[in-house]
C-alpha positions in Angstrom: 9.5 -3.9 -19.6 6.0 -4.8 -18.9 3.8 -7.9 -18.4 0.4 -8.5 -19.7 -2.5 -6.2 -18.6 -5.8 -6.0 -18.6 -8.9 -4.3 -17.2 -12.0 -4.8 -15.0 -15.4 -2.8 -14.2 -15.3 -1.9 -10.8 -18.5 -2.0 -8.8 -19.0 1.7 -9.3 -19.2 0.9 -12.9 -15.7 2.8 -13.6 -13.2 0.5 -15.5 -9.5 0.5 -14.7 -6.1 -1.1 -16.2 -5.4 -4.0 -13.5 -3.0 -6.8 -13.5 -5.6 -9.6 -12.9 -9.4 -9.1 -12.7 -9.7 -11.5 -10.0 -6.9 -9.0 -7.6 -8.6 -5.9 -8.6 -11.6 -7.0 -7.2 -10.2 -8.1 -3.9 -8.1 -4.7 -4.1 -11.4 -3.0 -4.1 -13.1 -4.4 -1.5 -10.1 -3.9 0.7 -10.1 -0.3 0.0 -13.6 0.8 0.1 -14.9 -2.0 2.8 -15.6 -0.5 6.7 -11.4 -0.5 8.0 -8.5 1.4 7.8 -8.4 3.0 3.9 -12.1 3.5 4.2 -11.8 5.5 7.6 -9.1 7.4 6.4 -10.8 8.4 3.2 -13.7 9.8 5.6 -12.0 11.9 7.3 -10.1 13.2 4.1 -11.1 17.4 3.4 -11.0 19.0 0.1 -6.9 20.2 -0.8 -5.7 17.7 1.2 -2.2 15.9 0.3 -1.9 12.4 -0.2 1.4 10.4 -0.2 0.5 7.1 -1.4 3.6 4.5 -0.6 2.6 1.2 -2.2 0.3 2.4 -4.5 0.0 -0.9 -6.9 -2.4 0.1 -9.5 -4.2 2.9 -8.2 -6.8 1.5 -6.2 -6.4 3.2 -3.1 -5.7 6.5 -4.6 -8.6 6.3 -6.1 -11.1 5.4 -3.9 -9.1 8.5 -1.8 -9.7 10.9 -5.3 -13.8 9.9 -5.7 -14.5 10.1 -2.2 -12.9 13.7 -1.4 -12.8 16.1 -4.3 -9.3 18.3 -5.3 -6.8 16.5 -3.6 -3.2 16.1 -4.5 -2.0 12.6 -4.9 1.4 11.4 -5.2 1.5 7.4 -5.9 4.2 5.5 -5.5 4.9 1.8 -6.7 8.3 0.2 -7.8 7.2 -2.7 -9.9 6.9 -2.0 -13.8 3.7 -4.3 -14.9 2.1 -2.5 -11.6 3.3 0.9 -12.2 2.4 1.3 -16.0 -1.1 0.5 -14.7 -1.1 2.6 -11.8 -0.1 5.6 -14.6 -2.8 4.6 -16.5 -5.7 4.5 -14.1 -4.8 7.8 -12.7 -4.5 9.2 -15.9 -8.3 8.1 -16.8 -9.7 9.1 -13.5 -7.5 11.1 -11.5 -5.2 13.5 -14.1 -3.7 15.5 -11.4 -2.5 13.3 -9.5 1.1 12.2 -9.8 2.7 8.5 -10.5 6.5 7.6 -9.4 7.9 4.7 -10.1 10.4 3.9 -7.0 10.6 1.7 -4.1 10.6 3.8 -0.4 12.8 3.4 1.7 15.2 4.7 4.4 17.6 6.1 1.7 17.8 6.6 -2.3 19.7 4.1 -4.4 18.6 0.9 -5.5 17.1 -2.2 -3.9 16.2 -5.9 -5.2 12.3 -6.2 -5.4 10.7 -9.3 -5.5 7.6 -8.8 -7.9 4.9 -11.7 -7.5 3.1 -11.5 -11.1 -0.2 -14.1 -9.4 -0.5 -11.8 -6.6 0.9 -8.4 -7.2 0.0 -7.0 -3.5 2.5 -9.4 -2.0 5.4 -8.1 -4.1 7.9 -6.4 -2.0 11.6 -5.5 -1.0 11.7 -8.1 1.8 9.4 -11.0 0.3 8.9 -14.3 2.3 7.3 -16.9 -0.3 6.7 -19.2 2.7 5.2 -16.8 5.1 3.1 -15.3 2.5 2.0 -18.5 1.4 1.1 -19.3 5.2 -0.6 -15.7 5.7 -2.4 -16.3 2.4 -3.9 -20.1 3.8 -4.7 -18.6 7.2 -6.8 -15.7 5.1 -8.8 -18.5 2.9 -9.2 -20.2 5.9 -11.0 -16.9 7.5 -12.9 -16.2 5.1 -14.7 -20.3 4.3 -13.0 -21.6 1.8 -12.6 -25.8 2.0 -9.3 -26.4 3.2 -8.9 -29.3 0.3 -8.7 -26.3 -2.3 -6.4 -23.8 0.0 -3.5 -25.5 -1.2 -4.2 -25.5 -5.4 -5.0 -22.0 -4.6 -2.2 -20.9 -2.8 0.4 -23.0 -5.1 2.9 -21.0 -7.4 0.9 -18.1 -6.2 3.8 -16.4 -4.7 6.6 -17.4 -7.0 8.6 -14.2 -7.2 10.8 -12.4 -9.7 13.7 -10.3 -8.7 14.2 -7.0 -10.2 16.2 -4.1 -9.6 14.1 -0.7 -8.4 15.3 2.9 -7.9 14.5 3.5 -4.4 13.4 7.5 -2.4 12.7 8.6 0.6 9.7 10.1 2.2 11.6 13.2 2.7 12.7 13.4 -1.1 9.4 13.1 -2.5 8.1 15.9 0.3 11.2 17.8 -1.4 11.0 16.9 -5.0 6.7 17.5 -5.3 7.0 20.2 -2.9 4.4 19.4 -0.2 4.0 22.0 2.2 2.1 19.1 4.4 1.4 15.6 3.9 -2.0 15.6 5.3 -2.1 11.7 5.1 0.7 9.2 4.3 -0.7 5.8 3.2 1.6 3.0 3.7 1.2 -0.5 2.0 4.8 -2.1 1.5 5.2 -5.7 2.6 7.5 -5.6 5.3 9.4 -2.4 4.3 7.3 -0.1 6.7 10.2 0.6 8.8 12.1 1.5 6.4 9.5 4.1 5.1 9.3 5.6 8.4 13.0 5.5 8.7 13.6 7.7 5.7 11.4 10.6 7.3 13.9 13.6 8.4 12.9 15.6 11.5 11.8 18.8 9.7 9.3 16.8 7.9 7.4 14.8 10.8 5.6 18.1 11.7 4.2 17.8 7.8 2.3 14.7 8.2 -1.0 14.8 9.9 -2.1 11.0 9.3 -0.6 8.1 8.6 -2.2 4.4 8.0 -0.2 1.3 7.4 -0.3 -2.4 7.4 2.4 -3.7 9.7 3.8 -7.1 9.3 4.5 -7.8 13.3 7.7 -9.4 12.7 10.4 -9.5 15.5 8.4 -7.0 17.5 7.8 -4.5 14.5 4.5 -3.3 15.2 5.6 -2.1 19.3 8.5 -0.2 17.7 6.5 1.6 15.3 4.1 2.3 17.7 6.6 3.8 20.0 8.2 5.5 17.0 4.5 7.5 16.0 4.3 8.4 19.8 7.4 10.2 20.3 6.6 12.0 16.8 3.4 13.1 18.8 0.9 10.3 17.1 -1.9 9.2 18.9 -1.8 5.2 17.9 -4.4 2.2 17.3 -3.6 -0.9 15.8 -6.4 -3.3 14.8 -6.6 -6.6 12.9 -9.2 -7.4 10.5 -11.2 -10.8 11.8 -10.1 -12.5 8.4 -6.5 -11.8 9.1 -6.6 -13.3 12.5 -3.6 -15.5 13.1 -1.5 -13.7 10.8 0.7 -11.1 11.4 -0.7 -9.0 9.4 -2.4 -5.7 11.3 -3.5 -2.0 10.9 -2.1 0.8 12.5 -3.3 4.4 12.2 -1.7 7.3 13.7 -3.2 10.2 14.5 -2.7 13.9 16.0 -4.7 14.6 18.9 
């Protein structure tokens, strides 16, 4: 089952199927602002393969779609309200590219998904209502907004629903869509990266050519999975946006020399 839906003009005057209005837009300017989607997208080449992980509704994938023609798109995304509009917006705008509805993780099964319906993008396998709601303050108080209305904005906003999701691997979507290469692996999953790159067999690291995620450094996550990309024969750089600063939020991108 589904929640309620709705849809917004983006900037470039195409309208999608979104959640909230109010996310989309912040969705947006994530993906298509100077950082790590919009670098990635540049250096994107007609026919390349995209493995989206994360997709929520599409934005990303689409940005990815508009700014290099002919490429072939697999989105992932676990959460039903989410994924019905993912389906829909790449239907409208992006018809081949493919939807799956699944969690990723290091093996397939089933997981418990916490889906935030107020802020979709948060929603995840391992969700932390108190350390998103602290990331989420320290990201209003980045970007100006009065601390006396950080707390009506951040309340209830990460009140979660459990659900049960089918979860894959990397390695069985490389199988099941046949991929001869991933030539970049976008990874957006709320503390469930290692896990993502846990479910990568060895025959398949030689297939990916680019990965970007955003790494929750948690318990010295973000060294591990830089140590991990290196010995797969990544080059690695990790950044952090200025408005994330003092989160632990960053962005790593892994590249083949």
């Amino acid at each position: 089952m589904t929640g309620q839906t709705s849809t917004y003009e983006l900037p470039n005057g195409r309208r999608i199927t979104c959640v909230s209005p109010a996310e989309a837009k912040v969705l947006w300017a994530e993906a298509v602002d100077a950082g790590l989607y919009k670098s990635a997208a540049d250096a994107l080449r007609p026919g390349d393969t995209v493995l989206d992980i994360g997709a929520n509704i599409g934005i990303v994938s689409l940005m990815f779609g508009w700014e290099a023609p002919d490429l072939r798109i697999v989105s992932v995304e676990p959460a039903p309200t989410t994924f019905s509009c993912l389906e829909a917006n790449l239907r409208s705008h992006l018809p081949g590219a493919v939807a799956v509805r699944s969690a990723v993780a290091d093996r397939a099964g089933e997981a418990t998904f916490t889906y935030y319906p107020r802020s979709t993008g948060n929603s995840g396998l391992f969700a932390d209502q108190q350390a998103d709601d602290e990331n989420t303050r320290v990201f209003l108080r980045n970007t100006g907004i009065p601390e006396e209305y950080i707390g009506e904005m951040v309340k209830d906003l990460h009140r979660g629903i459990d659900m049960s999701v089918p979860t894959l691997t990397v390695s069985d979507l490389i199988r099941a869509h046949d991929l001869p290469e991933v030539s970049l692996l976008k990874i957006d999953v709320e503390r469930a990266e290692h896990l993502v790159l846990a479910g990568i067999e060895d025959d398949h690291w030689p297939l990916i050519g680019h990965i970007v995620a955003e790494v929750h450094d948690e318990a010295g996550r973000l060294r591990t999975l830089t140590d991990l990309l290196e010995r797969h024969g990544f080059t690695v750089a990790v950044n952090q946006q200025p408005k994330l600063a003092g989160t632990d939020l960053y962005e790593l991108a892994a590249t083949r020399p």
